[in-house]
C-alpha positions in Angstrom: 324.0 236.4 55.4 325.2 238.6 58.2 327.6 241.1 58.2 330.3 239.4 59.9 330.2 236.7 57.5 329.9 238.2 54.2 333.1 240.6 55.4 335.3 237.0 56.1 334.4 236.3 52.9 335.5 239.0 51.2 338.8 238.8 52.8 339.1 235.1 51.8 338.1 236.4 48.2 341.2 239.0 48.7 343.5 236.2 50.2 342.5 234.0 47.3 343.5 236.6 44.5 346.6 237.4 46.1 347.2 233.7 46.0 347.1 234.1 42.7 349.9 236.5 42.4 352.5 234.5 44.2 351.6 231.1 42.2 351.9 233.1 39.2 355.3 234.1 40.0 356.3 230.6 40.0 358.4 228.3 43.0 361.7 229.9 42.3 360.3 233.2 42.9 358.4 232.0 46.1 361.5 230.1 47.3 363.8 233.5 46.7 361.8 235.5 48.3 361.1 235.6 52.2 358.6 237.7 52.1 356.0 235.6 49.7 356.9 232.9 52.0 355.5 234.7 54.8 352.8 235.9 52.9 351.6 232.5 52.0 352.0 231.3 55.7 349.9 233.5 56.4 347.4 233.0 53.9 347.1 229.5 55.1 346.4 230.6 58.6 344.0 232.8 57.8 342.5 230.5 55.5 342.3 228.4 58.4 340.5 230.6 61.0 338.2 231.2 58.8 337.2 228.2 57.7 336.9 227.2 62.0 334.8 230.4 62.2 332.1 229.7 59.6 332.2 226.2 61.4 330.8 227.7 64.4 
C-alpha cells in the first residue's frame, strides 16, 4: 500500500470514530447542536472523496 493511501485511510478510520461520538450522543443532541451537524456534513463529504479517490 502506498503512502498516500494508507494516510486516507487513517483519516477515514479518524472520521469513523468521531462518527461514533456524535451517534453516541443521540439525535436530539445532533439536532441541538449546529456544530455536530456540520461535523457530520462534513464527514460525509469527506467520506465521499475518499471513497472517489481510492476509485482512481
Amino acid at each position: 500500500m502506498n503512502r498516500k493511501t494508507a494516510k486516507e485511510l487513517l483519516h477515514v478510520r479518524d472520521w469513523l470514530d468521531r462518527a461514533q461520538v456524535i451517534f453516541d450522543r443521540g439525535k436530539d443532541a445532533y439536532l441541538a447542536d449546529d456544530l455536530l451537524q456540520e461535523a457530520g456534513d462534513s464527514l460525509m463529504m469527506k467520506l465521499g472523496d475518499t471513497e472517489v479517490a481510492a476509485l482512481r
